[in-house]
N, CA, C and O atoms as a Tripos MOL2 file, in Angstrom:
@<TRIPOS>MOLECULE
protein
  172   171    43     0     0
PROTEIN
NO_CHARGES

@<TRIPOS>ATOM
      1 N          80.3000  344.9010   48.8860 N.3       1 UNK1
      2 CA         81.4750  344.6430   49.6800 C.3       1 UNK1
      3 C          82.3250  343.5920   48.9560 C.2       1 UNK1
      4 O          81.8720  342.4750   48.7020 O.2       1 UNK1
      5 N          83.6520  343.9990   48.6060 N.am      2 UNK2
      6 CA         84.1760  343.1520   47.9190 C.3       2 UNK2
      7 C          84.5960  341.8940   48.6150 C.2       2 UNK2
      8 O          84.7740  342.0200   49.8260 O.2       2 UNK2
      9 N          84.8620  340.2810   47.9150 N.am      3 UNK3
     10 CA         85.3690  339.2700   48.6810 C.3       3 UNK3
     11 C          86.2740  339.2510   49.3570 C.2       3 UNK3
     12 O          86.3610  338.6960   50.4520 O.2       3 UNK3
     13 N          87.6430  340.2840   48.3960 N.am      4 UNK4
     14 CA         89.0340  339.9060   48.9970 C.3       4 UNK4
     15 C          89.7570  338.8930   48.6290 C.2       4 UNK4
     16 O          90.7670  338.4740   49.1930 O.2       4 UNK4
     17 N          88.9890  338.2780   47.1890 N.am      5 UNK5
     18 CA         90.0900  337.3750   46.1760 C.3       5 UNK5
     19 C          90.2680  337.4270   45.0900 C.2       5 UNK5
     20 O          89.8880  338.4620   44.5450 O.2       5 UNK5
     21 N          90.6300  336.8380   44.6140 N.am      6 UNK6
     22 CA         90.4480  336.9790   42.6190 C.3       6 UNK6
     23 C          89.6900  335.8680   42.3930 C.2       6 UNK6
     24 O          89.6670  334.8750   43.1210 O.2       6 UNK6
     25 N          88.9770  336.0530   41.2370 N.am      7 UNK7
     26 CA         87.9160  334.3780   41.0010 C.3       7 UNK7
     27 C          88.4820  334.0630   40.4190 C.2       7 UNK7
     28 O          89.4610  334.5910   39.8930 O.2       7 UNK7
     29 N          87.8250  332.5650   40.2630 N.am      8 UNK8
     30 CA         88.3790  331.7810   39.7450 C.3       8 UNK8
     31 C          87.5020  331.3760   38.8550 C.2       8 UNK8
     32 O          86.3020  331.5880   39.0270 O.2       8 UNK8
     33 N          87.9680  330.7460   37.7950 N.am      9 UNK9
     34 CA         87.1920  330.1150   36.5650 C.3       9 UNK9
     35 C          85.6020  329.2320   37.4690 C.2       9 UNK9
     36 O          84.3960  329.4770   37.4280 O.2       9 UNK9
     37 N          86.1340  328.5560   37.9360 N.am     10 UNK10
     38 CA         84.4100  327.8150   39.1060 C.3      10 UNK10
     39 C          83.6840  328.5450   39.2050 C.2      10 UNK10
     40 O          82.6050  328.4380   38.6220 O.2      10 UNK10
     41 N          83.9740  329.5470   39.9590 N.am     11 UNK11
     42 CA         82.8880  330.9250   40.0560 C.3      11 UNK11
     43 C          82.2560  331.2640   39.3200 C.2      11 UNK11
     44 O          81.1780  331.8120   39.5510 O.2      11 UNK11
     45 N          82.8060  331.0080   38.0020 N.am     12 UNK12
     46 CA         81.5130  331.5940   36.8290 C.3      12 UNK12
     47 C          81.1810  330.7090   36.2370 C.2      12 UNK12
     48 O          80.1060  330.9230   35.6760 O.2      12 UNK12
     49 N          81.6980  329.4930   36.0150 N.am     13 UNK13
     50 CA         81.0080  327.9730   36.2500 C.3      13 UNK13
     51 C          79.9750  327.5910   36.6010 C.2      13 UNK13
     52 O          79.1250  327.0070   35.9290 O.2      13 UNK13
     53 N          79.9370  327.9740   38.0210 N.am     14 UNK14
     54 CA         78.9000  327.3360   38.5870 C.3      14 UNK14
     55 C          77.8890  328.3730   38.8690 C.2      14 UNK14
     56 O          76.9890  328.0120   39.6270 O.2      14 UNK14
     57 N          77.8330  329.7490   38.3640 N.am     15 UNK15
     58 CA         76.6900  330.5220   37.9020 C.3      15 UNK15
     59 C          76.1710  330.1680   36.6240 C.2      15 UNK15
     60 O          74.9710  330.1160   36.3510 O.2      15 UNK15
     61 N          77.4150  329.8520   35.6030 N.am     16 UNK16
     62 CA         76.6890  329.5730   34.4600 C.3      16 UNK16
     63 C          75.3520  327.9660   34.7970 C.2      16 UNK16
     64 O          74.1410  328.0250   34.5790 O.2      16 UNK16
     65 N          76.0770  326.8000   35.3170 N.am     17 UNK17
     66 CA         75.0300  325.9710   35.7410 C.3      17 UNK17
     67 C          73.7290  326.3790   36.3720 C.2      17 UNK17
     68 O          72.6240  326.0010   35.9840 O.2      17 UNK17
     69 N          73.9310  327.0760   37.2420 N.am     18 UNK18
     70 CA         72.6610  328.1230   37.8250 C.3      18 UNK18
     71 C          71.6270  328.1820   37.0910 C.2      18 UNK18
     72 O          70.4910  327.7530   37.2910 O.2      18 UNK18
     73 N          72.1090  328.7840   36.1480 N.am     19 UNK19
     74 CA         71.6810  329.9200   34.8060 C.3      19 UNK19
     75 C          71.2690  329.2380   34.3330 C.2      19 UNK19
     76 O          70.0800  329.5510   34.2900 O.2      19 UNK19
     77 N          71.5160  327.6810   33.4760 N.am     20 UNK20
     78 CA         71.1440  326.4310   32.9490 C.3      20 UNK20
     79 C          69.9540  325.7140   34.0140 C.2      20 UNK20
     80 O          69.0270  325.1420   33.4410 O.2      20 UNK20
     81 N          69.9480  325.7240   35.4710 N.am     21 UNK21
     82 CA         69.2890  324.6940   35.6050 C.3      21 UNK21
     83 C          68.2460  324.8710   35.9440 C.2      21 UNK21
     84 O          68.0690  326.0890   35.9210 O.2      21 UNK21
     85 N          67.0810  324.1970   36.3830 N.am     22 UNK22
     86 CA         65.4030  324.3270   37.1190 C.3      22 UNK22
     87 C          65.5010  325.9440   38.2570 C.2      22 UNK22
     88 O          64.7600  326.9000   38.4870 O.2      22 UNK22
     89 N          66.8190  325.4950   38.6880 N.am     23 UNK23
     90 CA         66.7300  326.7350   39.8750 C.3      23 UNK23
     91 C          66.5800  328.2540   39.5950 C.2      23 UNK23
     92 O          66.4270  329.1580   40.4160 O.2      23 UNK23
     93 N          66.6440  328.3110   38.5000 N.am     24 UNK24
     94 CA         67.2120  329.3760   37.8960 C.3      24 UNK24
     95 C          65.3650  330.2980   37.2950 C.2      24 UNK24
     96 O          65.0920  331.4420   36.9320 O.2      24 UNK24
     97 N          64.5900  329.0960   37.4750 N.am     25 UNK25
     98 CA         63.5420  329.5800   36.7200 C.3      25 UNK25
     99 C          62.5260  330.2360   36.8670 C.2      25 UNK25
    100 O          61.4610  330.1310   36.2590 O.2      25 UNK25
    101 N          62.8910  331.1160   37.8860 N.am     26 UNK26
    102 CA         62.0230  332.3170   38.7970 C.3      26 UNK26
    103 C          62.8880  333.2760   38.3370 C.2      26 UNK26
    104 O          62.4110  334.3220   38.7760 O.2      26 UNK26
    105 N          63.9460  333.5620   37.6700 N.am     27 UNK27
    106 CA         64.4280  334.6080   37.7650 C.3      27 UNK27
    107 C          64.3190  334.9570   35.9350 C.2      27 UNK27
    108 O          64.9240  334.4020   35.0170 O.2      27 UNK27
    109 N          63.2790  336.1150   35.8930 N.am     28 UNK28
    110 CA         63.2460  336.1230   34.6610 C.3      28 UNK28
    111 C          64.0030  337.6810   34.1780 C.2      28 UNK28
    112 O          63.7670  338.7900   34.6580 O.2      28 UNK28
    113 N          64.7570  337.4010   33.3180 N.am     29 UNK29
    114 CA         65.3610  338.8990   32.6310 C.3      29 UNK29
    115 C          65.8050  340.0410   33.4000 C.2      29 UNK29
    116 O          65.3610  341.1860   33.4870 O.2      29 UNK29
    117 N          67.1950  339.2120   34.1600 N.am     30 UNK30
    118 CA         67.7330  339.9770   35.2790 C.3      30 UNK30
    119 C          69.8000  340.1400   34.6280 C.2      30 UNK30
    120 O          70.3130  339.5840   33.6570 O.2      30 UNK30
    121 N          70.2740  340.8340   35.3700 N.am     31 UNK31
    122 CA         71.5580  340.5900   35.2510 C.3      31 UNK31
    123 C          72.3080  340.2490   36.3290 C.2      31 UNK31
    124 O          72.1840  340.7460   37.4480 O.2      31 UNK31
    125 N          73.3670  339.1040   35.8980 N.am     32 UNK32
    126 CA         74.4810  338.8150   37.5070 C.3      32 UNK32
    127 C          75.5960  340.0320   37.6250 C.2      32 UNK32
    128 O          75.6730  340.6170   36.5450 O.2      32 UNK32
    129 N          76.0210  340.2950   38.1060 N.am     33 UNK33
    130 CA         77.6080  340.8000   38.1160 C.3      33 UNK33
    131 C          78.6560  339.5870   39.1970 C.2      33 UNK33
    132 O          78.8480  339.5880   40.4130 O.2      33 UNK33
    133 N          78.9630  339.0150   38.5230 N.am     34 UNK34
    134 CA         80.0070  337.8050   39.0520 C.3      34 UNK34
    135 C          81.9210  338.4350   39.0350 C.2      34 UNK34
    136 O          82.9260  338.0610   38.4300 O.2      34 UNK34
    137 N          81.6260  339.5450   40.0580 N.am     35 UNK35
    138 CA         82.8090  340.4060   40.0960 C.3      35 UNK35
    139 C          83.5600  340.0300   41.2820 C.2      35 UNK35
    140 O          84.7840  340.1660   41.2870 O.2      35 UNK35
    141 N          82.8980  339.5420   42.3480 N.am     36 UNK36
    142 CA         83.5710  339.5990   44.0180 C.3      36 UNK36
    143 C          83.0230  340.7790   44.4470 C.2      36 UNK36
    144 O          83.3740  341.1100   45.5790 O.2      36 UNK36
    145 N          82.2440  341.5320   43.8620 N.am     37 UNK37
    146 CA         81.9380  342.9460   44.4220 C.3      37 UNK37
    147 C          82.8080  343.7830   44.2440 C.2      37 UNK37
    148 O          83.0210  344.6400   45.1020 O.2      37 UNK37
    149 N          83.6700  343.7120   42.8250 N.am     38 UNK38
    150 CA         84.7160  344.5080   42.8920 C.3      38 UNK38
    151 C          83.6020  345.6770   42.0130 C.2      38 UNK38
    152 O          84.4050  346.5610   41.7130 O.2      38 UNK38
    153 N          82.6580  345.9880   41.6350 N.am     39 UNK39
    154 CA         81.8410  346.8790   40.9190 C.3      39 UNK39
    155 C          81.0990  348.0220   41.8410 C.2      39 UNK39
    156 O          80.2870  348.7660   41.2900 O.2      39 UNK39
    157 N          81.3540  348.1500   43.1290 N.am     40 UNK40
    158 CA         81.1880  348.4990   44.1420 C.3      40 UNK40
    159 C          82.3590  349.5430   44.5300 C.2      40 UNK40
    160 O          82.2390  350.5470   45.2320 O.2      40 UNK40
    161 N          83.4750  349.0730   43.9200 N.am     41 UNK41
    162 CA         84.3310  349.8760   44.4970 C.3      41 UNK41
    163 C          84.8620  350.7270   43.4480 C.2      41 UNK41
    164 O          85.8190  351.4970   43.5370 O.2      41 UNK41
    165 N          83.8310  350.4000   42.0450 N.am     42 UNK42
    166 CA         84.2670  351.3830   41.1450 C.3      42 UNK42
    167 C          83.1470  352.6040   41.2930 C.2      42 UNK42
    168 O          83.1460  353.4990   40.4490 O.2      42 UNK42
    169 N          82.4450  352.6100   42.1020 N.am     43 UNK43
    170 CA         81.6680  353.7710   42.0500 C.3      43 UNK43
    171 C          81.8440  354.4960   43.2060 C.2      43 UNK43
    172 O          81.2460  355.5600   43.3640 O.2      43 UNK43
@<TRIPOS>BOND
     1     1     2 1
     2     2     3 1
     3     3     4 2
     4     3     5 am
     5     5     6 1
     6     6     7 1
     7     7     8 2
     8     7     9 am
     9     9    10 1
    10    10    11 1
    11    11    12 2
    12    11    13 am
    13    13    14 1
    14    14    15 1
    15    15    16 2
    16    15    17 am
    17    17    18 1
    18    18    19 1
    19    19    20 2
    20    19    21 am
    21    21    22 1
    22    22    23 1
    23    23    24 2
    24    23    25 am
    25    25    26 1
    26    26    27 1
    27    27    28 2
    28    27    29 am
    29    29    30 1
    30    30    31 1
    31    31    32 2
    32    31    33 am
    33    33    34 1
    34    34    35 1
    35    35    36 2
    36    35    37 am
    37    37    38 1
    38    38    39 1
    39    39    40 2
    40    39    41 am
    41    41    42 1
    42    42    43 1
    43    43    44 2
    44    43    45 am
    45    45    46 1
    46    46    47 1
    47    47    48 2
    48    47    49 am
    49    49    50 1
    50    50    51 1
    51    51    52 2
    52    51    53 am
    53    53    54 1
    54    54    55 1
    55    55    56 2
    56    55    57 am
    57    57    58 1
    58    58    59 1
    59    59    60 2
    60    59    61 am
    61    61    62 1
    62    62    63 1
    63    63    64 2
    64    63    65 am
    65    65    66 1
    66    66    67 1
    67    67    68 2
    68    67    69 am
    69    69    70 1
    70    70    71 1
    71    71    72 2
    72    71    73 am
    73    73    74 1
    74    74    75 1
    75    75    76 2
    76    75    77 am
    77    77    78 1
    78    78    79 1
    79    79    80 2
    80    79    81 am
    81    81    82 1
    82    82    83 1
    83    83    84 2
    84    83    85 am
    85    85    86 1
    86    86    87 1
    87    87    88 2
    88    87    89 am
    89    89    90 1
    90    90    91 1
    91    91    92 2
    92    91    93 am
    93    93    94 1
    94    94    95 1
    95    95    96 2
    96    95    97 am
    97    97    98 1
    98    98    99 1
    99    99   100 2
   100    99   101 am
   101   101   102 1
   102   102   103 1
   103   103   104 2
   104   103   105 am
   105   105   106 1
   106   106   107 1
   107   107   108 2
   108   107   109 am
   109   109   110 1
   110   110   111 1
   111   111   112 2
   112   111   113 am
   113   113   114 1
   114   114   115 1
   115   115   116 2
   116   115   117 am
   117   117   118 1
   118   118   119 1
   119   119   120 2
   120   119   121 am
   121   121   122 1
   122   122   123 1
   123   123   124 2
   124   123   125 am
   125   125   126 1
   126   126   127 1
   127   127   128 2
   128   127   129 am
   129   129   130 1
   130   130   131 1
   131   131   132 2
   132   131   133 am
   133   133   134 1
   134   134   135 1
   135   135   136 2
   136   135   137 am
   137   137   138 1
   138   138   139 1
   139   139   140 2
   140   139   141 am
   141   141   142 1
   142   142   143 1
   143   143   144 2
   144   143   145 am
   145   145   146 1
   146   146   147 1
   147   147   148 2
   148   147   149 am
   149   149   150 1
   150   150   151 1
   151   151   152 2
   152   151   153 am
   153   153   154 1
   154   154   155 1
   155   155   156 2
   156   155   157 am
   157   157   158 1
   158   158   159 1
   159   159   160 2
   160   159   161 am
   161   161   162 1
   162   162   163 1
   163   163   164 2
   164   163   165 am
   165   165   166 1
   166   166   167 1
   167   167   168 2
   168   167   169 am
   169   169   170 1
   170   170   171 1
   171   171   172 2
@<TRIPOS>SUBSTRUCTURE
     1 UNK1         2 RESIDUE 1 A UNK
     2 UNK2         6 RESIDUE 1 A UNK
     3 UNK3        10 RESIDUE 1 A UNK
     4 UNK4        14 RESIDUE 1 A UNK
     5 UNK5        18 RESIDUE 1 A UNK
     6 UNK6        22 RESIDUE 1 A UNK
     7 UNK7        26 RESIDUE 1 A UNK
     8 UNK8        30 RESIDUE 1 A UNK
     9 UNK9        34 RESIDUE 1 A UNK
    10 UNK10       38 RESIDUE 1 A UNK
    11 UNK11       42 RESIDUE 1 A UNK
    12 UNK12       46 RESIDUE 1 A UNK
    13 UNK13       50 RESIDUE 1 A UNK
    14 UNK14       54 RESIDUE 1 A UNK
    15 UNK15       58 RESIDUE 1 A UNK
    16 UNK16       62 RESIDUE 1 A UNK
    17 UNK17       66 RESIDUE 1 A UNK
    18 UNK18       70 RESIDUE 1 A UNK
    19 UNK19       74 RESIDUE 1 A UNK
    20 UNK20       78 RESIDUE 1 A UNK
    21 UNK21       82 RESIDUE 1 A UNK
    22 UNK22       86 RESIDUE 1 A UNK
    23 UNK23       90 RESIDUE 1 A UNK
    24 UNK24       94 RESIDUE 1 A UNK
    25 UNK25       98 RESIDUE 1 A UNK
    26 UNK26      102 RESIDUE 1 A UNK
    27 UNK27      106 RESIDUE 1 A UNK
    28 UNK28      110 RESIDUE 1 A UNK
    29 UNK29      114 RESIDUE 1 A UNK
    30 UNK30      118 RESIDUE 1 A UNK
    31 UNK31      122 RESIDUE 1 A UNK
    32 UNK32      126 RESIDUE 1 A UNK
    33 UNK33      130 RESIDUE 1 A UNK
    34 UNK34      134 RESIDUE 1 A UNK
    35 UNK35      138 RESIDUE 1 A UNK
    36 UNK36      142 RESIDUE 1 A UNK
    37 UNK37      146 RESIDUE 1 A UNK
    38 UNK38      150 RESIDUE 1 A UNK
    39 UNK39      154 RESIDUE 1 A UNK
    40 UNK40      158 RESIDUE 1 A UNK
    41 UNK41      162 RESIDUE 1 A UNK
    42 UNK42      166 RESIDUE 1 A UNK
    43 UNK43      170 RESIDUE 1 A UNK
């Protein structure tokens, strides 16, 4: 379901920190899609 905005540079910011920090370290060899859910509405 898409957001209903355009992102903004933060948005993938603060996934990239994610991605960098302790929290991140359960998630092994996955992919994000940091779209708004606009990848949803291409199918």
């Amino acid at each position: 379901m898409p957001v209903g905005r355009i992102g903004q540079p933060s948005d993938i910011g603060k996934t990239a920190v994610f991605l960098a920090s302790d929290d991140s370290s359960f998630m092994p060899g996955t992919e994000l899609l940091i779209d708004g859910g606009m990848t949803y509405l291409a199918n």
